[in-house]
VOZA-597756 format. One record per atom (N, C-alpha, C): residue in three letters; y, z, x. Coordinates in steps of 0.05 Angstrom, whole numbers, padded with zeros to 5 digits, always signed. Layout:
residues N
ALAYZX
...
//
This chain:
residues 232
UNK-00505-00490+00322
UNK-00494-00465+00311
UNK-00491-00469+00280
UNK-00508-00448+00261
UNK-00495-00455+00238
UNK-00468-00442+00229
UNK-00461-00457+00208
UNK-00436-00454+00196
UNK-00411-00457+00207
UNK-00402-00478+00226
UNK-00396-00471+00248
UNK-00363-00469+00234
UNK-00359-00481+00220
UNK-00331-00484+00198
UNK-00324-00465+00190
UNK-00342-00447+00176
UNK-00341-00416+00174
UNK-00334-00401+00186
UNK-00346-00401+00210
UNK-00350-00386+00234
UNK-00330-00382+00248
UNK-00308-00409+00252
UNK-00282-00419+00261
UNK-00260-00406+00245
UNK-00258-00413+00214
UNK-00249-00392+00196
UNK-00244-00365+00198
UNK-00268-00350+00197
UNK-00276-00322+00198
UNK-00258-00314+00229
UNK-00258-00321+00248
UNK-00251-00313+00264
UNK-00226-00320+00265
UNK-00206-00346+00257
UNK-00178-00343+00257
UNK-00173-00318+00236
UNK-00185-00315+00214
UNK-00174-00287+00199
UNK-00172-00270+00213
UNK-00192-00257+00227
UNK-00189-00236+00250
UNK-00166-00235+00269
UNK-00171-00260+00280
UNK-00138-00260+00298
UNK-00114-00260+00284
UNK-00105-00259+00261
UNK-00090-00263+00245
UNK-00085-00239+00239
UNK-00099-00221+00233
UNK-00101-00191+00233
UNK-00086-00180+00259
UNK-00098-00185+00283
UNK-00089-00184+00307
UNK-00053-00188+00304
UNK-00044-00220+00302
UNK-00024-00229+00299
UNK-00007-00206+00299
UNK-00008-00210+00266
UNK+00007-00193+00251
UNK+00016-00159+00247
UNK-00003-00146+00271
UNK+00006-00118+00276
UNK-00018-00102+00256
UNK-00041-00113+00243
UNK-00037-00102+00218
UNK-00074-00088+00243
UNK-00076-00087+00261
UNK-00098-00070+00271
UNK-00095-00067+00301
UNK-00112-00043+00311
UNK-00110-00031+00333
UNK-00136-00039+00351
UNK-00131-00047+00373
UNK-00158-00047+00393
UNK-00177-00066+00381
UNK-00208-00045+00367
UNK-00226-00067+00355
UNK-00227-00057+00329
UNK-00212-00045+00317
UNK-00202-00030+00287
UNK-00209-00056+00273
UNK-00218-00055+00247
UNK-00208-00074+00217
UNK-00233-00101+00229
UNK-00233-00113+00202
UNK-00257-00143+00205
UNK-00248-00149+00188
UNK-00248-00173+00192
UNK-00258-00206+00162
UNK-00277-00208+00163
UNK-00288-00229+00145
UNK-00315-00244+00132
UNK-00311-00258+00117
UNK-00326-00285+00113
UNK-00333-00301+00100
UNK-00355-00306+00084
UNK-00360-00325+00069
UNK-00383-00332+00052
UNK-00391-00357+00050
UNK-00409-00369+00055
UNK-00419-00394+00040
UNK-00427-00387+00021
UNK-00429-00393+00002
UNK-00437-00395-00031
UNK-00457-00408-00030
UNK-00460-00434-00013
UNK-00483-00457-00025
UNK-00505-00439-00004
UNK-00510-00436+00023
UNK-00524-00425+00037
UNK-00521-00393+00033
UNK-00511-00378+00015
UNK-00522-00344+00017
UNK-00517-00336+00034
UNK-00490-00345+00054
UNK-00501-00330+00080
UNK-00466-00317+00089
UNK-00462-00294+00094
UNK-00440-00290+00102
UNK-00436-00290+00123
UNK-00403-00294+00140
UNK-00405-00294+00172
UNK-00375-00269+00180
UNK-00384-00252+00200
UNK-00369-00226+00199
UNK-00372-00227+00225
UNK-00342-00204+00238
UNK-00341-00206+00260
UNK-00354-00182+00267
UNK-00365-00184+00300
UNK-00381-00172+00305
UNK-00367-00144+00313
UNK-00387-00116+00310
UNK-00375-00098+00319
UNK-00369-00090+00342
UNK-00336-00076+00343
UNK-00330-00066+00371
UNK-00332-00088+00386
UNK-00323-00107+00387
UNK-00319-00129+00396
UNK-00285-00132+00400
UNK-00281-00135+00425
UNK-00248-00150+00430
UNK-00241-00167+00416
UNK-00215-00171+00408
UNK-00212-00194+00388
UNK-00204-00213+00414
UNK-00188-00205+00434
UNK-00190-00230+00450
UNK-00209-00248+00462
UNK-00227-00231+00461
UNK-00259-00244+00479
UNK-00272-00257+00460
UNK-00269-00252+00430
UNK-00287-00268+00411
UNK-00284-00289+00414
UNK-00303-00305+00399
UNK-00314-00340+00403
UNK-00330-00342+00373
UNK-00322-00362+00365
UNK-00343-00367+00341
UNK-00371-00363+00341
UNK-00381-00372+00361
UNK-00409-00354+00370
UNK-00420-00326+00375
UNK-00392-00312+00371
UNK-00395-00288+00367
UNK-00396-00278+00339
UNK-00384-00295+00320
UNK-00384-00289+00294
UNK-00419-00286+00285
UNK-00424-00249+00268
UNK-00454-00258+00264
UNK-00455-00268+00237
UNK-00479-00276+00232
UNK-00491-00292+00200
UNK-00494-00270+00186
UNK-00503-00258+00170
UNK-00529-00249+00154
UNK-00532-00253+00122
UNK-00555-00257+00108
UNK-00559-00265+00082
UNK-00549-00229+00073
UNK-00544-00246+00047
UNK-00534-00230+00035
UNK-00548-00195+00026
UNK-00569-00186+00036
UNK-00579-00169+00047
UNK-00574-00155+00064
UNK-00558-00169+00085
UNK-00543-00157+00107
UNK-00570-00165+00130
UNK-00584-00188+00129
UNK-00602-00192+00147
UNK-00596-00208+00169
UNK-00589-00202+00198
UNK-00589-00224+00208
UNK-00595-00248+00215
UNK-00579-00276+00211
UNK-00593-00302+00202
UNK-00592-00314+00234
UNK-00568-00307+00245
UNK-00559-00319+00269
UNK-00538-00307+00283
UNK-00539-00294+00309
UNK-00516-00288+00331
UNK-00539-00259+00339
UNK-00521-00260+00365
UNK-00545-00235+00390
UNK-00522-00207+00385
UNK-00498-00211+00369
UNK-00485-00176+00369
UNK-00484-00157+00347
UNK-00481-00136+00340
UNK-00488-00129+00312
UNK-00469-00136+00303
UNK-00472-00143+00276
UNK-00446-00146+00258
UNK-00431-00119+00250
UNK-00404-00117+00233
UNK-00385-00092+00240
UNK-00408-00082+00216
UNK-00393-00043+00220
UNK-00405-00032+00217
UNK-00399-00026+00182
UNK-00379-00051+00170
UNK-00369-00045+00142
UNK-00385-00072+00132
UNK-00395-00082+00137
UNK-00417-00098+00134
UNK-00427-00087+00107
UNK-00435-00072+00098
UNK-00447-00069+00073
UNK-00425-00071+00053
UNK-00400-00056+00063
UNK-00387-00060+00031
UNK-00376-00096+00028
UNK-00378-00109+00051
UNK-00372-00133+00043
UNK-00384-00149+00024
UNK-00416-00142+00038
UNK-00427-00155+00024
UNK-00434-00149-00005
UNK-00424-00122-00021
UNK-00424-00121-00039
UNK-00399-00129-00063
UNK-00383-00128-00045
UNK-00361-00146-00057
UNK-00361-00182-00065
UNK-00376-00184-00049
UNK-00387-00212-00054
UNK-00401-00214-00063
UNK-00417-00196-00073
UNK-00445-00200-00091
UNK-00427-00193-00126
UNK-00408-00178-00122
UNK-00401-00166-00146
UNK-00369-00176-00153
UNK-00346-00191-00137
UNK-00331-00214-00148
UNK-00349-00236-00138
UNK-00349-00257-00155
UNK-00367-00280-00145
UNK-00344-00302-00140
UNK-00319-00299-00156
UNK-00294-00312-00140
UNK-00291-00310-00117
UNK-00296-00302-00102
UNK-00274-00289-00073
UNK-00301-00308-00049
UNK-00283-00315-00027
UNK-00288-00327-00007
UNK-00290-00312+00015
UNK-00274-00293+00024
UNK-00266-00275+00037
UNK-00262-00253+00039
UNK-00260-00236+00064
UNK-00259-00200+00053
UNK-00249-00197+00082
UNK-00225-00167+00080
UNK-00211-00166+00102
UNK-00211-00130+00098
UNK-00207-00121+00119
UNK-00213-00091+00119
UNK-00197-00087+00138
UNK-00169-00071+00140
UNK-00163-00060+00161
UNK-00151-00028+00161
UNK-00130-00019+00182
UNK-00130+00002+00178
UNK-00101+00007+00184
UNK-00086-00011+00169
UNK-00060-00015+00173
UNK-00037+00007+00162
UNK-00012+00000+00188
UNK-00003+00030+00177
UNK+00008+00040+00149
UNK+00026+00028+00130
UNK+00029+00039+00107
UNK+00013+00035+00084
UNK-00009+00011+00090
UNK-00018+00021+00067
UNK-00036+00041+00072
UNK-00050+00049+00095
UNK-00076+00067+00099
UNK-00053+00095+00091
UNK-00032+00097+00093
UNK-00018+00118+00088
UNK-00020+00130+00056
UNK-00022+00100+00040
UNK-00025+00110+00016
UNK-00050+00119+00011
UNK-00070+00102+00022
UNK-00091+00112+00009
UNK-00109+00140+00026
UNK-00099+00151+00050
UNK-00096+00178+00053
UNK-00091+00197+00036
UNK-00070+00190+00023
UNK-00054+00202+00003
UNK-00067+00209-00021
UNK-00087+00189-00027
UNK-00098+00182-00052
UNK-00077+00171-00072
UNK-00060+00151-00076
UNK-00043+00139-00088
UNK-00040+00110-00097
UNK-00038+00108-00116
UNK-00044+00079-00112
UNK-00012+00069-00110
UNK-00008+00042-00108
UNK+00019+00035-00098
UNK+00024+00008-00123
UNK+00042+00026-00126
UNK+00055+00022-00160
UNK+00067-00014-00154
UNK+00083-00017-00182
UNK+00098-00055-00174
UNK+00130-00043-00176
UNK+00139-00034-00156
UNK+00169-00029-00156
UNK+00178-00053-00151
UNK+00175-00078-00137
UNK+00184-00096-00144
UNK+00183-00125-00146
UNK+00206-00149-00141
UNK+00187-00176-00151
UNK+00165-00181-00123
UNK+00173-00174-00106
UNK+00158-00181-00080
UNK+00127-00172-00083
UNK+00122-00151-00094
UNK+00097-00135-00104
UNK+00077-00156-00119
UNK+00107-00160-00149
UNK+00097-00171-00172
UNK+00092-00199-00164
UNK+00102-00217-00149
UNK+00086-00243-00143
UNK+00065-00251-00119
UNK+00046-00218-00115
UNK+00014-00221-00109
UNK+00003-00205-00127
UNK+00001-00187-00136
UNK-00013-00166-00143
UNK+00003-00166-00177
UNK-00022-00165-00190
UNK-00012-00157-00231
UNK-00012-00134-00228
UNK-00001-00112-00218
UNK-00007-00096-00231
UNK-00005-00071-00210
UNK-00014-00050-00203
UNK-00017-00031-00183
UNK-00038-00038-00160
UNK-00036-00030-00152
UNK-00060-00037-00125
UNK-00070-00008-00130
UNK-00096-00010-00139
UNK-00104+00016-00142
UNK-00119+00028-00119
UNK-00125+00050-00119
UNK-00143+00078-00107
UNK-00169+00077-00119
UNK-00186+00076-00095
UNK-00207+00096-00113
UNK-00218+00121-00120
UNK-00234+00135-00129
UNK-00233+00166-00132
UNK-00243+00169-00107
UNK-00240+00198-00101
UNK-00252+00202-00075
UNK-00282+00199-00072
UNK-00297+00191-00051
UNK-00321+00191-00052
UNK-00341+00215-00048
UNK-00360+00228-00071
UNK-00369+00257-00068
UNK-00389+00257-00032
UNK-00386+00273-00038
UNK-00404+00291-00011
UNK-00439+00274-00015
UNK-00444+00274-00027
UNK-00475+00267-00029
UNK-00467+00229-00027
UNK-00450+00211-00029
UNK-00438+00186-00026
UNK-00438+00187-00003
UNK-00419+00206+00012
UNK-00408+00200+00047
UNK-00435+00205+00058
UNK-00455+00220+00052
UNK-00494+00235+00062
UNK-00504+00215+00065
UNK-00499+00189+00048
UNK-00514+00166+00040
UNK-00518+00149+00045
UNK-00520+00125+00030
UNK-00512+00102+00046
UNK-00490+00092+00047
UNK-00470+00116+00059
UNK-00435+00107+00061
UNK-00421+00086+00058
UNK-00432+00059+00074
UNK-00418+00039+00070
UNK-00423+00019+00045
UNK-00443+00021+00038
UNK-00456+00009+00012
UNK-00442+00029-00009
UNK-00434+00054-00008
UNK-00428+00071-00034
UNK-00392+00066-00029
UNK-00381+00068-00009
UNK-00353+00045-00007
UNK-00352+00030-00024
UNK-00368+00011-00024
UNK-00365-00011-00037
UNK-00373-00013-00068
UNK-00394+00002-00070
UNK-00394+00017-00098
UNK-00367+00030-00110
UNK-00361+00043-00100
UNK-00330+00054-00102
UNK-00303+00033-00118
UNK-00307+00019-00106
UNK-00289-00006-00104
UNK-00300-00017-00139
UNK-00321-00029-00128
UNK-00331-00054-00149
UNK-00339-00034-00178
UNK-00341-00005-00187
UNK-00337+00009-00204
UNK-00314+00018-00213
UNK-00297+00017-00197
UNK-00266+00032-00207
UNK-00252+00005-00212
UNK-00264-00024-00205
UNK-00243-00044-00218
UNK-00252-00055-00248
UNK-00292-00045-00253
UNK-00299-00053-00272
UNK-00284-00025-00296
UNK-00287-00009-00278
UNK-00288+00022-00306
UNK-00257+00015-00319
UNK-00245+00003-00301
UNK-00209-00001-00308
UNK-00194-00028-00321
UNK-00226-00038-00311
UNK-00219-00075-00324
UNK-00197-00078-00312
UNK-00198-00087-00282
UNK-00181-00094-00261
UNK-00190-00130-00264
UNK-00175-00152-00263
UNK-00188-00176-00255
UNK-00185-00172-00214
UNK-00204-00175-00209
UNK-00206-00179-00171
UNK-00193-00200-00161
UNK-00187-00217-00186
UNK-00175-00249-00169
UNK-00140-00240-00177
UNK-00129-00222-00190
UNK-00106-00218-00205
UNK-00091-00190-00187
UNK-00110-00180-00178
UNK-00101-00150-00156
UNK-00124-00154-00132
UNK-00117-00179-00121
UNK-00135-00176-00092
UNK-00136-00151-00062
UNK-00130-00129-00079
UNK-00137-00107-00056
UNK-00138-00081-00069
UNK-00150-00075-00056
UNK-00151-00038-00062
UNK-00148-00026-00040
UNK-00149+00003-00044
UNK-00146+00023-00025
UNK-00165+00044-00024
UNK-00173+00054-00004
UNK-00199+00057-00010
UNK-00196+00093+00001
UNK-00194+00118-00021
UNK-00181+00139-00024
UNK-00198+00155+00010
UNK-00176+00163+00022
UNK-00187+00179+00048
UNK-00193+00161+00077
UNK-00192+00134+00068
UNK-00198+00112+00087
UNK-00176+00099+00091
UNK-00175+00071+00077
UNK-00169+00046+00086
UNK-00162+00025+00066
UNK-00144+00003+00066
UNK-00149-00019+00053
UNK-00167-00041+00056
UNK-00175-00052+00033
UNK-00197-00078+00031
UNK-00179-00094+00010
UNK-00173-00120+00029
UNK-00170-00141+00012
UNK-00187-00169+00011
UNK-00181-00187-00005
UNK-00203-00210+00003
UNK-00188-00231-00018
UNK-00199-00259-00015
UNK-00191-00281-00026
UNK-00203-00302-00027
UNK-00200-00332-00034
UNK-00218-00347-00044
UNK-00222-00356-00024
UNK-00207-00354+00007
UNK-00223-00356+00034
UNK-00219-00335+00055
UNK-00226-00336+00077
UNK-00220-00317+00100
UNK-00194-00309+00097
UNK-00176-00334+00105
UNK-00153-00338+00113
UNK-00135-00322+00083
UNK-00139-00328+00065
UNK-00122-00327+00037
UNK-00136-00297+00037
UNK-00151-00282+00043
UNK-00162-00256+00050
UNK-00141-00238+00072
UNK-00136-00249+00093
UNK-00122-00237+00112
UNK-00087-00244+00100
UNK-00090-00258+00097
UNK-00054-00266+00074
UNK-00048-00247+00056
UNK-00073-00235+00045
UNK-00071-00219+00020
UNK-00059-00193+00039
UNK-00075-00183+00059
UNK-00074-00159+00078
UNK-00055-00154+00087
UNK-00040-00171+00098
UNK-00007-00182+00104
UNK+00009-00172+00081
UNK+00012-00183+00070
UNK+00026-00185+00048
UNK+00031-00150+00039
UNK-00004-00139+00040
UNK-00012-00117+00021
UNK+00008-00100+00038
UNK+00011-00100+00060
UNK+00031-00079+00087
UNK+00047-00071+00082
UNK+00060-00105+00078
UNK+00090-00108+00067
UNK+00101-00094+00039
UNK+00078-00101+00023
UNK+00089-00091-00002
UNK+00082-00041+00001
UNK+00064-00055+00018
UNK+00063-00016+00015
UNK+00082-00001+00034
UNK+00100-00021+00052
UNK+00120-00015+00067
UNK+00144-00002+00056
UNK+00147-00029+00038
UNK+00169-00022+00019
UNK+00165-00004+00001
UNK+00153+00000-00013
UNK+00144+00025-00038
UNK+00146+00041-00022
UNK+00144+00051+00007
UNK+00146+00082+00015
UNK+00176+00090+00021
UNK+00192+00061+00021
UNK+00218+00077+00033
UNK+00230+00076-00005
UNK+00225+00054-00019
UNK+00227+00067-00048
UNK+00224+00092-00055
UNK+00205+00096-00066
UNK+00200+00121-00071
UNK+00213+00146-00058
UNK+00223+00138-00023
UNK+00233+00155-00011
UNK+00268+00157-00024
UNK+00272+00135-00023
UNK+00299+00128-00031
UNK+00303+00144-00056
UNK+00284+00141-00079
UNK+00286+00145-00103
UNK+00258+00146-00113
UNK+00249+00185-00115
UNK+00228+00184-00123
UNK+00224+00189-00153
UNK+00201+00183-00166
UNK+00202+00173-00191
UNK+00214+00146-00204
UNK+00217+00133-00181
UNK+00226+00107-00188
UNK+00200+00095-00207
UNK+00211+00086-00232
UNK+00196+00074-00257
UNK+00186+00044-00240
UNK+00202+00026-00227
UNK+00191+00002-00222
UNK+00193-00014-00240
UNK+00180-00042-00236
UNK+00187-00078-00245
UNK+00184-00069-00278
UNK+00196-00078-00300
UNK+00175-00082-00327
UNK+00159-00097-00329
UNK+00151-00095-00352
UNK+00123-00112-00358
UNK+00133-00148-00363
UNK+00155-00153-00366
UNK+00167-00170-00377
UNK+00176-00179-00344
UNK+00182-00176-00324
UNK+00193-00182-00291
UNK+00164-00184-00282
UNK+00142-00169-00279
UNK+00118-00169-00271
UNK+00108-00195-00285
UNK+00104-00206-00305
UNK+00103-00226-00307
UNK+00114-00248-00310
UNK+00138-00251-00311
UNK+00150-00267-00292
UNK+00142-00276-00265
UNK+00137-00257-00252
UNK+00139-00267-00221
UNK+00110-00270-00219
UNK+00085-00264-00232
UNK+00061-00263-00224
UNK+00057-00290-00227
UNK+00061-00293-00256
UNK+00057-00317-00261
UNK+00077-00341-00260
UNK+00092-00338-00243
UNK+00106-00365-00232
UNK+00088-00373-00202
UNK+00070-00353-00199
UNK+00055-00367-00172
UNK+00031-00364-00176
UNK+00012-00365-00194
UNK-00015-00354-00205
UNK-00015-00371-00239
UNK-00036-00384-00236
UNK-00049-00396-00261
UNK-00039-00418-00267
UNK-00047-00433-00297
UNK-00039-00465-00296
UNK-00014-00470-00303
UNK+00001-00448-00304
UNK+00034-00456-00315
UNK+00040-00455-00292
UNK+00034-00439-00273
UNK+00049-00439-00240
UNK+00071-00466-00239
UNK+00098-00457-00228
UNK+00120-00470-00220
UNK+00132-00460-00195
UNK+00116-00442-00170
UNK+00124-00444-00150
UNK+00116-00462-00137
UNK+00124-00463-00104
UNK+00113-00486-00096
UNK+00118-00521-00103
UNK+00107-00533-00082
UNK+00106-00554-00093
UNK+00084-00569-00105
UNK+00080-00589-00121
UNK+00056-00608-00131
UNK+00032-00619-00121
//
């Protein structure tokens, strides 16, 4: 079996997803990447998460061609792989359809840094994308998703390794990270933080949120070479 490390990977992300409440039935996927081999590994579609097996995890080059496994791969398969083609940091990619943040990005909203819990994952807002026109959704949908994404972080000069998720306007969240696992962490996390911002805002709408001066503080006590969380 190739990749079989990957493969093993890719699929604890998925159950982790599972775990954590953050998907329904066969809702939401991870994926992985080899870098040295070109080859990504994604869980298959409509597939039980209990019944999966690393052998169920499929391959395909970065084309979206299948390299290896007998099930189709999910059906968001294209925007993964464009995310991987277009941050070349990232290891991983997680897609689900979790409840508050899919709430925001229903909404079309992006979900602001009200506070430090926000500010030590994400620099900055977790943005939205614009909606996707009518001749996009006609198209090649899941490839123009992902267009979506990897245009509205360049048009905004977003860093991808500095705001690992978006929201993807009318859909869903996509996050990802320098592996599977640090991909589904991000997704976690992203819940939590869009959990809280809704009863914020509810609490107190027009709430201004962190300054620029607290936002970095907290970003960067766990992100980059000065980092002082954690241990050594």
């Amino acid at each position: 079996m190739l990749l079989q490390t990957l493969r093993e990977q890719v699929l604890e992300a998925n159950l982790e997803l599972v775990a954590r409440g953050l998907v329904l039935y066969t809702f939401g996927n991870a994926s992985g990447i080899s870098r040295e081999e070109g080859l990504v590994a994604i869980k298959p579609s409509g597939v039980d998460y209990a019944k999966m097996k690393p052998s169920d995890i499929v391959l395909t080059d970065l084309d979206g061609k299948i390299v290896e496994g007998t099930l189709r791969p999910s059906s968001d398969l294209a925007t993964h792989l464009l995310l991987y083609k277009e941050f070349p940091q990232i290891g991983g990619v997680v897609h689900t359809h979790s409840e508050y943040a899919t709430s925001w990005a229903q909404a079309g909203l992006p979900i602001p840094p009200l506070g430090t819990t926000h500010a030590d994952y994400f620099y900055g807002p977790v943005p939205v994308t614009p909606e996707l026109t009518a001749e996009a959704i006609g198209g090649d949908y899941v490839h123009n998703t992902g267009l979506a994404i990897t245009e509205h972080f360049k048009g905004q000069n977003i860093d991808p390794m500095a705001v690992p998720a978006v929201l993807v306007a009318g859909h869903a969240p996509f996050t990802w990270g320098k592996t599977p696992a640090a991909a589904a962490y991000n997704a976690v996390v992203l819940e939590a933080v869009a959990r809280m911002a809704y009863f914020t805002v509810t609490l107190r709408p027009g709430c201004a949120g962190v300054s620029q001066a607290l936002l970095d503080r907290h970003y960067f006590r766990k992100h980059g070479a000065a980092a002082t969380y954690g241990q050594k």
